[in-house]
N, C-alpha and C positions, 0 to 999 in steps of 0.2 A: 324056812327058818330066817333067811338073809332078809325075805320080805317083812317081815314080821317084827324082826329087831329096827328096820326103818323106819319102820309105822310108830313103833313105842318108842322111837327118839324124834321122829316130829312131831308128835303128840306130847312129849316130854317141853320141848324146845317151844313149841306152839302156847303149852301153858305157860313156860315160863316167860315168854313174852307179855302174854295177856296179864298174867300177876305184874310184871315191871309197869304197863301201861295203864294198869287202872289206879297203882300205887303211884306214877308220878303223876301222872292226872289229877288225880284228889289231892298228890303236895301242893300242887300248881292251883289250883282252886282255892282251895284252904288259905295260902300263903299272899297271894300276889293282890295286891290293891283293886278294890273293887273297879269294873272298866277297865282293868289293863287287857291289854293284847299279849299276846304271847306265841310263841313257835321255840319246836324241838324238832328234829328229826337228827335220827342216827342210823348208819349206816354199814354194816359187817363187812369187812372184804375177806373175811375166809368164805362169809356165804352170798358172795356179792349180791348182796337185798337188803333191803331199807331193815332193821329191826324194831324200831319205834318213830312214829310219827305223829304228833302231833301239831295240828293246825299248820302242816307243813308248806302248805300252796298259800298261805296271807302273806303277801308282802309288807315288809317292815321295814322302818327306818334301822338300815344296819351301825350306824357308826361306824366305828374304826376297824370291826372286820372286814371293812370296804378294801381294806390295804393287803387281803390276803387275794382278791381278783387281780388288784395290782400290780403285785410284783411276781406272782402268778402267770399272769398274760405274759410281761415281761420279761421272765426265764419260756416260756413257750412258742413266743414271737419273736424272741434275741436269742435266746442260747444261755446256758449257764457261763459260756466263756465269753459274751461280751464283754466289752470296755466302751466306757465313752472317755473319746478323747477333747482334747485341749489343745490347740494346735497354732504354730506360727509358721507364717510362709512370709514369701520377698515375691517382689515383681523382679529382680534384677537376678536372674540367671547365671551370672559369674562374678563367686566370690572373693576370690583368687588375690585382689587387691588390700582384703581386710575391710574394705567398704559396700554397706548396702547402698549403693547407687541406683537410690527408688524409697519403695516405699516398705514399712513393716506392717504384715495386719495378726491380727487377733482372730481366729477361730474357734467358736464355744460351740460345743454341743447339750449343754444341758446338764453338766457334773455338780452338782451341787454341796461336794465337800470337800471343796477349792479353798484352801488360803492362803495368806501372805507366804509362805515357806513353799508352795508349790509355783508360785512366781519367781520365786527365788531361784528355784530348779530352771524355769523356763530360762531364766537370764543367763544362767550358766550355763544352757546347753548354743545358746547366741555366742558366748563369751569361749567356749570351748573350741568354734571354727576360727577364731583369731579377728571375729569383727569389731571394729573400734569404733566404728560411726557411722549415723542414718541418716541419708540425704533428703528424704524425700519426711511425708507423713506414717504415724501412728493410723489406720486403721481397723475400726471393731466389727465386727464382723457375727452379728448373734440374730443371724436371719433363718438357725433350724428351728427356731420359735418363732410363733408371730408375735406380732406388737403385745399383746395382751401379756400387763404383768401381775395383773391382781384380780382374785377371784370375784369380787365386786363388780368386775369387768365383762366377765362370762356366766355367773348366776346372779340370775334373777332376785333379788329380795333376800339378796346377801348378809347374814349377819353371826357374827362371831366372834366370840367375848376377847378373845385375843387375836390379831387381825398378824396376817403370817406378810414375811418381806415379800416383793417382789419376787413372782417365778420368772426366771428367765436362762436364755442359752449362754450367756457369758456369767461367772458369777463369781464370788470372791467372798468370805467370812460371813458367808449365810446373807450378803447382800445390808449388813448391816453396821454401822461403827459403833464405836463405845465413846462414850464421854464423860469425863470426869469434874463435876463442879464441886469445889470448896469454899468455902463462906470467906467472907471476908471477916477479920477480929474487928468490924468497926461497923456499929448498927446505921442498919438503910444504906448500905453500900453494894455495889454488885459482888458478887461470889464472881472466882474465875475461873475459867472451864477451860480443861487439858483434851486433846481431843487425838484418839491415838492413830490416827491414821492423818497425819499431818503432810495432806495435799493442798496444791494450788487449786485444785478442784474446788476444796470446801471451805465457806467462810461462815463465822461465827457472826451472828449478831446474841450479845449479853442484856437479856434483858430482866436479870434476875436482882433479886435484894436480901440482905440478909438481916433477920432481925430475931427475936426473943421466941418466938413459937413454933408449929411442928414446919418440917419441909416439906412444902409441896411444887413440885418442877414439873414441867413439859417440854415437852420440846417438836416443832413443826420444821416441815421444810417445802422450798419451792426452788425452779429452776429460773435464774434470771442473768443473762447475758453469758451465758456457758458454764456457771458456777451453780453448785447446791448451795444455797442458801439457809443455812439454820437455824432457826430462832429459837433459844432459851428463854424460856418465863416462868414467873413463880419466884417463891421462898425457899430460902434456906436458913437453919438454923443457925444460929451462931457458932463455930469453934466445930462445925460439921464435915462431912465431904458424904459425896453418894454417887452412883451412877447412873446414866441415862443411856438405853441401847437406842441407834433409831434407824431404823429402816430406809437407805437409801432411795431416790425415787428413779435414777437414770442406771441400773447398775453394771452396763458395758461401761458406761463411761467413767465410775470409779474404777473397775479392774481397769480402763485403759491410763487413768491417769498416775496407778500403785505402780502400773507397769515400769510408765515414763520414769518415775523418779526411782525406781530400782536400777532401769538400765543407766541412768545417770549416775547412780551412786556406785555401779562397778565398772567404771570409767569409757561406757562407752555414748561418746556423743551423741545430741538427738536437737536439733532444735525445731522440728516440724512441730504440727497441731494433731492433737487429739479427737478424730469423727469417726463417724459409722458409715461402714462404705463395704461392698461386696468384696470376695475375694475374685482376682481374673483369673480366668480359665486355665491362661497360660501362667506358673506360678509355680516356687520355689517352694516346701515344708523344710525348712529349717532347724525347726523341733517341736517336741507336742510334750504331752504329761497326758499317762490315761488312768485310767481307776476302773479297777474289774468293776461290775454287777454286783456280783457276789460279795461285796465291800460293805453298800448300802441296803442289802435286805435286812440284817441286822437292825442297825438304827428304825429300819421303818416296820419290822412285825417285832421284835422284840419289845422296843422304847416307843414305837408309835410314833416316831419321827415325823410330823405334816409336811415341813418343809421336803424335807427328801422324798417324801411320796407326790406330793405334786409335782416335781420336777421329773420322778420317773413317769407318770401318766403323762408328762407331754415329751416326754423322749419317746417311750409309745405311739402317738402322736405322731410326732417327726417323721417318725420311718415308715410310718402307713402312709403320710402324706409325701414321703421322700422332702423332706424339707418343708418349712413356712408350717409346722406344727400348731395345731391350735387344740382346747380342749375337746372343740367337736370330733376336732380325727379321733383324737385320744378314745373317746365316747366310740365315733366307729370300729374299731381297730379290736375295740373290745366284745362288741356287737357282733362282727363279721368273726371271732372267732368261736366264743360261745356260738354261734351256729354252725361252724365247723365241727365243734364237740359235740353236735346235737342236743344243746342241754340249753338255750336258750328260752326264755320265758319273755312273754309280752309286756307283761306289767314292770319287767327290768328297766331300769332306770341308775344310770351312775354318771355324774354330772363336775367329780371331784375323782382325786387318786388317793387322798385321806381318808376319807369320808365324813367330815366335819360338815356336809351339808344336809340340810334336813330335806333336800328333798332326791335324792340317792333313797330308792329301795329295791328288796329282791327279797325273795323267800328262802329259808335256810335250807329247805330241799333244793332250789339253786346252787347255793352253797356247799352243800355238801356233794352233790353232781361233780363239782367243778374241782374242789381236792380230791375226790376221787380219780379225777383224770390225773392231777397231778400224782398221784400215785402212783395212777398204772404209767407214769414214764419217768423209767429209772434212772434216764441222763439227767434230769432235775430233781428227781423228789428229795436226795439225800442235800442239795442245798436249802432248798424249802424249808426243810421239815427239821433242818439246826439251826434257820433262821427265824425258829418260833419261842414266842418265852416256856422256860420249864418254871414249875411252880415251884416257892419258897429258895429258889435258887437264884434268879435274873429278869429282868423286864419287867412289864407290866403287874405279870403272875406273881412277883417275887412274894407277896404277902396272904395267897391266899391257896388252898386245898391245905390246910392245917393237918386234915383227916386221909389222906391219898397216902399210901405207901407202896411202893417208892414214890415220891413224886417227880421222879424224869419220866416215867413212861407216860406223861401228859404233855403233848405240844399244845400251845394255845394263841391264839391272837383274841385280846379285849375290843370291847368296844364300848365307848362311854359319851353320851352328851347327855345336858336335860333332860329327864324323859326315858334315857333309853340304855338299857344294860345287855351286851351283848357278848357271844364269847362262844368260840368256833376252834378246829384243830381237829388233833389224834389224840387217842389213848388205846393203851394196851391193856385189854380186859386179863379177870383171874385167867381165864381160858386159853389166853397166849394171841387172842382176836386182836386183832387191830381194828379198834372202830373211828369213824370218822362223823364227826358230832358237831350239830350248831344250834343253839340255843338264843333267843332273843327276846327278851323286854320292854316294850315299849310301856308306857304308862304315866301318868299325870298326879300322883300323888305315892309317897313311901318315901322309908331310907333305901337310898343306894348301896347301903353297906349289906342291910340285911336281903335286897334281890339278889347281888351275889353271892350272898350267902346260899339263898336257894339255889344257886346255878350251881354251884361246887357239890353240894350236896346230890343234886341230879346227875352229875354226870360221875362222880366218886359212887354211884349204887350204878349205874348202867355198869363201871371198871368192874365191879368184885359181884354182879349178878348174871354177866356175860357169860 
């Protein structure tokens, strides 16, 4: 009898599978732009086995669910209680007199949602041991990254509509300042620019005019005689004002010169120089500032963060490499563990920690493999998996599964460039199943609006056919 009701519930289960996959098949067919590529696979962990695949082994350009390997690896290669720190140390061993007699250095490990108020902190923890003044030099110290600060630099045939700051191990307001030009009331004159982070570091050169028609501004920069150099050019409207962000290009050397003029402003002396110079062996930590992990998974699977995920792919990096991180550790680090999981694939390819690069691919049954592990490990998955967007509520997600109820039992990370509509995570089937699901788009002509649309629709029938 026990045999028997077995039999008529995988047979039950078996059809009901084959109905789900012949009906998304033909949506997928029907729907998606003639030549596009396509992959699904979904995954049961009540039944640990795939329950739908489709075109599951073509590797595709993932986009932005690149970022759920990411920090992914990241909680499994660090720990959920990582921090990276921020750290000052002293060559002068006793401080007893109120004076650093030596030198102060700068410590970066790669935090990259450092700002001005977190320097603030560091100077207060200097000003808290009773130090009044630095004999020696400032310096910086952002050698758990290599040189490489821009993705231009490590992929090949680099191209990206909006080009991200400098990544690096020292870092300070996303590596970038603001700037404020206002027109001048008198035509063909320059506008003047306010620039909020007002160091000796940076000098303006004004090369702008203001006259009757629309504003059009730039702004470049280059390093000449120890100074960033800025050059403003363009129009501005008459009786106008607007902003300019720009991407530093030395960015130890701005946190090291915000530093300078902080510990000057709360009275304690400094007339040394500002360079980049290892820390010694032998060496004081005087104070640090750190920021859990678990701080920035947010920003980067909910909001899709770039900035913040490249920085953690080469914190990654660092510590496979023990120091002098580049993207290629980064890339190993990530290799060597998917083979540890056994769920490594040949054709894997991840060249970025965003995945803003087009040539980052993997197959969404890699994908899906790979949140399965984090799954089955309970010290991380409950970070993971509230660090994913819920639909019509936050993130990415917030405007789409209209039709999903509830819509919290859907965790998701998007993924979007030219070409490519992608979108990966958990859902809680009618059944109480937990499935684990990646779906991917690639293609050369269609609206973007309505391929997602198809994705929600696919994956809101797997929830309530489960």
């Amino acid at each position: 009898m026990l045999l028997k009701l077995i039999l008529v519930l995988f047979q039950f289960y078996t059809q009901n599978y084959d109905f789900l996959y012949e009906k998304i098949s033909e949506m997928l067919k029907k729907n998606l732009p003639k030549g596009s590529k396509y992959s699904l696979t979904c995954f049961s962990t009540q039944k640990k086995d795939f329950v739908i695949k489709i075109n599951s082994t073509e590797p595709l350009i993932p986009a932005s669910t690149n970022k759920l390997i990411t920090t992914g690896i990241a909680l499994l290669n660090l720990g959920k209680d990582f921090s990276i720190n921020t750290e000052l140390y002293t060559d002068d061993l006793n401080l007893n007199d109120g004076i650093i007699n030596g030198n102060l250095y700068l410590k970066g490990y790669g935090d990259p949602t450092l700002e001005t108020g977190d320097f603030v902190n560091l100077v207060s923890k200097i000003k808290s041991q009773n130090i009044q003044a630095i004999t020696g030099n400032l310096y910086l110290d952002d050698t758990f990254f290599d040189e490489i600060f821009y993705r231009n630099e490590w992929i090949e045939d680099e191209n990206i509509s909006v080009p991200l700051p400098p990544i690096s191990a020292i870092t300070v307001n996303n590596n970038s300042i603001s700037l404020t030009v206002s027109a001048s009331n008198k035509l063909n004159k320059p506008g003047s620019i306010y620039i909020n982070d007002n160091l000796e570091y940076f000098q303006i050169i004004n090369h702008t005019k203001t006259i009757r028609g629309k504003t059009r501004l730039s702004a470049s920069s280059k390093i000449e005689d120890g100074k960033e150099i800025i050059i403003v050019s363009g129009t501005i409207r008459k009786n106008s004002k607007t902003n300019l962000r720009v991407h530093v290009i030395e960015p130890a050397y701005y946190a090291g010169h915000l530093l300078k003029k902080l510990l000057l402003e709360n009275g304690i002396s400094f007339w040394g120089k500002v360079e980049k110079n290892k820390i010694p062996k032998l060496s004081n930590r005087i104070g640090y500032i750190s920021t859990p992990l678990v701080e920035f998974l947010k920003p980067i699977n909910k909001n899709s963060n770039n900035y913040y995920a490249e920085h953690l792919f080469l914190i990654i990096g660092g510590h496979f490499a023990k120091g002098q991180g580049s993207p290629f550790d980064a890339s190993r680090a990530i290799v060597t563990t998917l083979k540890s999981l056994g769920i490594y694939e040949e054709e894997f390819n991840m060249v970025d920690g965003s995945g803003i690069s087009r040539q980052n691919q993997f197959t969404t049954e890699l994908l899906v493999k790979f949140l399965y592990q984090i799954y089955l490990n309970p010290d991380i998955f409950y970070e993971f998996y509230n660090s994913l967007s819920i639909p019509q509520r936050d993130g990415t997600l917030i405007k789409r599964f209209h039709e999903l109820f509830p819509p919290e039992r859907l965790r998701g990370k998007t993924g979007t460039l030219n070409g490519v509509t992608s979108l990966a995570g958990y859902i809680t089937a009618n059944s109480g199943d937990l499935l684990i699901f990646a779906i991917n788009f690639n293609y050369s002509k269609g609206s973007q609006v309505k391929l997602r649309t198809i994705q929600d629709k696919v994956i809101t029938l797997l929830a309530e056919k489960m």
